[in-house]
C-alpha positions in Angstrom: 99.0 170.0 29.0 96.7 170.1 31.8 94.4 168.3 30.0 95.6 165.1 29.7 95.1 164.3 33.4 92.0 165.5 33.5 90.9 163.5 30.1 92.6 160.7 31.7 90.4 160.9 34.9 87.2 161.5 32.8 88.1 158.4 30.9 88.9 156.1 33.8 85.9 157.7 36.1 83.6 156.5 33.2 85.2 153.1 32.4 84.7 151.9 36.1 81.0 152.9 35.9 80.7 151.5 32.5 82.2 148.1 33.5 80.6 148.0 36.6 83.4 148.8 39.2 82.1 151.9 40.4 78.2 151.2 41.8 75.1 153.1 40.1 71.9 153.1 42.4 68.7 152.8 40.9 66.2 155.4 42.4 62.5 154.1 43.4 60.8 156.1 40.9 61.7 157.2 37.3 64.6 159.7 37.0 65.2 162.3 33.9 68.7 163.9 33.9 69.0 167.2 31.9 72.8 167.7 31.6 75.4 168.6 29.0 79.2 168.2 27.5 80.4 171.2 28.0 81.2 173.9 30.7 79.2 177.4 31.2 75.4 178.2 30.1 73.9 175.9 27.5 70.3 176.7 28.7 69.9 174.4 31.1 67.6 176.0 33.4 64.6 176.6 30.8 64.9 172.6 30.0 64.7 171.8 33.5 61.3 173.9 33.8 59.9 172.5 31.1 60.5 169.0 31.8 59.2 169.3 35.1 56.6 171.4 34.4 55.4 168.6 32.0 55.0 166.0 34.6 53.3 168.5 36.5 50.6 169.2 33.9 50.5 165.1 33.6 49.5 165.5 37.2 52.7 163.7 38.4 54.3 165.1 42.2 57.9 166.3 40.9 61.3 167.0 42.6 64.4 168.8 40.8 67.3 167.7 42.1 70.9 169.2 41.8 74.3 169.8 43.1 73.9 173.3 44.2 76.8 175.3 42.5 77.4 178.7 43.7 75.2 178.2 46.6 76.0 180.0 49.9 74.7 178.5 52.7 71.6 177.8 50.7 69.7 177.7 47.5 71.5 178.7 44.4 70.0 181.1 41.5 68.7 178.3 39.4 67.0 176.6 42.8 65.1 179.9 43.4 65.0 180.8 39.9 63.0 177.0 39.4 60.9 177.5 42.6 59.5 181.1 41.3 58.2 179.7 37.8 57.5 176.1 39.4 56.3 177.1 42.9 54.7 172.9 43.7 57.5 172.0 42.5 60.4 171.0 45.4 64.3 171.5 44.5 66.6 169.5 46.7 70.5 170.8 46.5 73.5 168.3 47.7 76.3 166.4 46.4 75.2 163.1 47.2 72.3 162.8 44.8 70.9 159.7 45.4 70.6 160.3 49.0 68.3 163.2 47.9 66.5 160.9 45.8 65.8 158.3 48.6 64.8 161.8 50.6 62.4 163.3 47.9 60.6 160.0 47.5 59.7 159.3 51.4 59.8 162.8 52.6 57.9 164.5 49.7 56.1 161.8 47.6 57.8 162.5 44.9 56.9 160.3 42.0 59.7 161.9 38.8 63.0 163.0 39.3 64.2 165.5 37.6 68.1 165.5 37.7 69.7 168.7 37.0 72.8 169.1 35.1 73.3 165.1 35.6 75.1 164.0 32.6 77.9 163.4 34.4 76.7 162.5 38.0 76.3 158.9 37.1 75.5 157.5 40.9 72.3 158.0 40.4 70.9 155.6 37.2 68.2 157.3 35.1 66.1 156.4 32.8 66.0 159.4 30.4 69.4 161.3 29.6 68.6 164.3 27.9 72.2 166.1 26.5 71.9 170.0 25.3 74.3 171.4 23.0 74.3 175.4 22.7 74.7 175.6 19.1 77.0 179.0 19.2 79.9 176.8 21.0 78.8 173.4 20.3 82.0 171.6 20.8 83.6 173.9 24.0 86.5 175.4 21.5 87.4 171.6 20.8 89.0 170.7 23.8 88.6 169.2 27.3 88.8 171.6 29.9 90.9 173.1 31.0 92.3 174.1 27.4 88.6 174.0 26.4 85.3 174.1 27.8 84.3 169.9 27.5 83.9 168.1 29.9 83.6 164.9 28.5 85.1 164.1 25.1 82.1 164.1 22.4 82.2 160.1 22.1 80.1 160.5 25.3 77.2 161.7 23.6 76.6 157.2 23.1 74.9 157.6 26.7 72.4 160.7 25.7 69.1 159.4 24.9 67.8 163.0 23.5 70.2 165.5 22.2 68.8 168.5 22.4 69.8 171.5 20.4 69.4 174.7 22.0 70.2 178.7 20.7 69.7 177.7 17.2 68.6 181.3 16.0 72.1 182.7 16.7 73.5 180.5 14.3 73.5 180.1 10.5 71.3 177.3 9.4 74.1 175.4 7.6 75.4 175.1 11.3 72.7 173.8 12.9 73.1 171.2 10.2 76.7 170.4 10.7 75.8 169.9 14.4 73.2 167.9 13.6 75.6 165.4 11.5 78.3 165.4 13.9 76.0 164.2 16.8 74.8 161.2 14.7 78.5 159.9 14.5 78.1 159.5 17.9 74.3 158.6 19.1 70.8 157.5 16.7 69.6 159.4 19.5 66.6 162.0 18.7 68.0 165.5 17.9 65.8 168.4 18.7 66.5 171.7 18.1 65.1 174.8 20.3 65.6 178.3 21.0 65.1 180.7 23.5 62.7 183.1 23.4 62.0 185.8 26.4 58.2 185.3 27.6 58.0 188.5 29.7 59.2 191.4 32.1 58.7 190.7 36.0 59.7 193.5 38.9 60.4 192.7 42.6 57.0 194.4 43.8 55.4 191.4 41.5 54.3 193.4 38.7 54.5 191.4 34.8 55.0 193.4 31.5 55.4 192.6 28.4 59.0 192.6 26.8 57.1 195.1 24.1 57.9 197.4 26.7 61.6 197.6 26.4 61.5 198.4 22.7 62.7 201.5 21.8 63.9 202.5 25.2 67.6 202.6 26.5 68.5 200.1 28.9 71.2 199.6 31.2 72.3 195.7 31.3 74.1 193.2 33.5 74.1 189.7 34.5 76.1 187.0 36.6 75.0 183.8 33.9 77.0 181.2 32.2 76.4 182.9 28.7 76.5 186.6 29.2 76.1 186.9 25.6 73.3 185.4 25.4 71.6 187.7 27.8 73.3 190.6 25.6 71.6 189.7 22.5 68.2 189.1 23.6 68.2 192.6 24.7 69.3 193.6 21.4 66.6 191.5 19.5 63.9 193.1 21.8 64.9 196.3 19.8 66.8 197.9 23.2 69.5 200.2 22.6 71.8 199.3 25.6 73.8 201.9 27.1 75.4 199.8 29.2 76.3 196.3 29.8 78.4 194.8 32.8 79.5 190.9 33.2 79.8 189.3 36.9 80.9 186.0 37.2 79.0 182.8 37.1 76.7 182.6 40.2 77.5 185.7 41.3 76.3 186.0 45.0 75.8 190.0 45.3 76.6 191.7 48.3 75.3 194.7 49.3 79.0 196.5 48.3 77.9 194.8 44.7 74.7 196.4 45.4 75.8 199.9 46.3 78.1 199.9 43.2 75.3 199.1 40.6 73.6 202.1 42.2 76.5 204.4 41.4 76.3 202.4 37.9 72.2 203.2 37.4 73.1 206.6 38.2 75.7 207.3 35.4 73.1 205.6 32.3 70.8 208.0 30.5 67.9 209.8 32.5 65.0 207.8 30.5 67.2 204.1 30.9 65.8 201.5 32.6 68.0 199.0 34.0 67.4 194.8 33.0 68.9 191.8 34.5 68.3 187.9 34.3 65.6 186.4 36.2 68.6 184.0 37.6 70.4 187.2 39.0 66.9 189.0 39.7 65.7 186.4 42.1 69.2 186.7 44.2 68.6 191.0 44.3 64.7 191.3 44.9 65.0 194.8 44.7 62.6 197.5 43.1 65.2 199.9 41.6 68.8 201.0 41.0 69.2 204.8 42.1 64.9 205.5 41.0 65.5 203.0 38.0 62.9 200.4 37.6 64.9 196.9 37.8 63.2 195.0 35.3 64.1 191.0 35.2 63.8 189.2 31.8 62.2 185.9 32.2 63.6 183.1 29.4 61.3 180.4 27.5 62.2 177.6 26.1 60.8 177.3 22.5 61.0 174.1 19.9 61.7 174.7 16.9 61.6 171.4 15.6 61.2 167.8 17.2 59.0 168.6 20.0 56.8 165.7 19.7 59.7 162.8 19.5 60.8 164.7 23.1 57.1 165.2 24.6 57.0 161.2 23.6 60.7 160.4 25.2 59.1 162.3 28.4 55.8 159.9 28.1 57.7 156.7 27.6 59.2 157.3 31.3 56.2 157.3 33.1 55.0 154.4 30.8 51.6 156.1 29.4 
């Protein structure tokens, strides 16, 4: 009965905010929060990139900002994972969010604000709130955690300003439907609906390849991600016969014992495997191979499949063009 506490706390956390007890600060320059309503991977990470990458091609100086879970001592995976595909763009990690808002706009310039996973960090006011629902666990087993994976009961969903679908190919499309209706009891807010779509194979001595490559050929898979499955299945759509497939936790930090261990791993797969990963868990190994394996790293896309312009405009009507 563990939840009821914590529903109560959500509840009351929300209520003081909503009524004004608890103080929201208003950052200098627009702010976009990416976030969600449930625990584990929903896909944030792609969303982030392409919302900031957006403002980048609008010529607008952006800065990611985020709590830093499963950092140690530094950036996390999605930090590094962010600064590889978005190199100009800065990513700023700390609990107190709007002091790294105040920081990113003298320090660095920054004109957007990109909040990541900020549904519920509601300090900092924004002026987008952009709410992703992974479509194969939509509702986080219908309960708040920790009986379930929500973390906010779905009434919240009033506060989203863009509900965004996401992993709608691994579902039926009667699903997607029944999402799509549910939401709407909550929010008139747009729903979009996306998928994600691998864009290419990357190694630690920089080489690119195309995910063609993998078809065909065994491969040896693991990953430290929200949504393991995920990771699973987009090997299996690439047309990979996996030999193997190990889970580590969320954020895994790998040590070199981890290290060592995948070695002995590598070793026991097929001689002709090849041995894939995440670019989140990629960027946290940088190495070239497992026991004379190629490593490859599967970098993620995010793809609309509908209701791409009603976002793009949501994104436009921030900076007021």
């Amino acid at each position: 009965m563990a939840r009821w506490p914590y529903g109560l706390g959500v509840w009351g956390r929300n209520k003081l905010f909503d009524w004004g007890w608890r103080k929201s600060h208003w950052a200098t320059v627009p702010v976009v929060s990416v976030g969600n309503l449930t625990l584990g991977g929903t896909g944030k990470t792609p969303c982030v990139e392409y919302v900031a990458g957006f403002y980048r091609q609008h010529e607008y100086q952006v800065a990611i900002l985020s709590r830093g879970y499963g950092a140690e001592g530094g950036r996390n995976d999605e930090a590094m994972l962010l600064e590889e595909n978005l190199p100009d763009v800065p990513h700023l990690q700390d609990r107190d969010r709007v002091a790294l808002a105040a920081t990113a706009v003298e320090e660095l310039e920054s004109e957007i604000l990109v909040l990541d996973d900020g549904f519920q960090h509601r300090r900092l006011r924004r002026d987008l709130d952009i709410v992703l629902i992974d479509a194969t666990n939509p509702w986080g087993y219908g309960y708040l955690f920790p009986r379930g994976a929500l973390r906010e009961p779905l009434g919240s969903l009033r506060r989203a300003d863009v509900v965004m679908l996401t992993r709608i190919d691994r579902v039926d499309v009667k699903i997607v439907e029944e999402i799509r209706k549910r939401v709407q009891r909550y929010t008139q807010a747009p729903v979009v609906a996306t998928k994600h779509e691998p864009v290419g194979l990357m190694s630690a001595e920089g080489k690119t390849a195309e995910c063609s490559e993998l078809r065909g050929r065994p491969v040896a898979g693991f990953c430290g991600i929200g949504n393991p499955e995920a990771f699973r299945k987009t090997l299996l759509d690439l047309g990979t016969p996996i030999t193997d497939f190990r889970v580590f936790p969320d954020h895994h930090p790998y040590s070199r014992e981890d290290v060592e261990d995948l070695r002995r791993w590598a070793r026991l797969q097929p001689a002709d495997a090849l041995i894939a990963t995440t670019q989140k868990d990629f960027v946290k190994l940088r190495i070239e191979n497992l026991a004379d394996r190629p490593l490859w790293a599967v970098r993620i896309g995010l793809k609309f499949v509908d209701g791409q312009d009603a976002f793009d405009e949501r994104l436009v009507r921030v900076i007021g063009n």
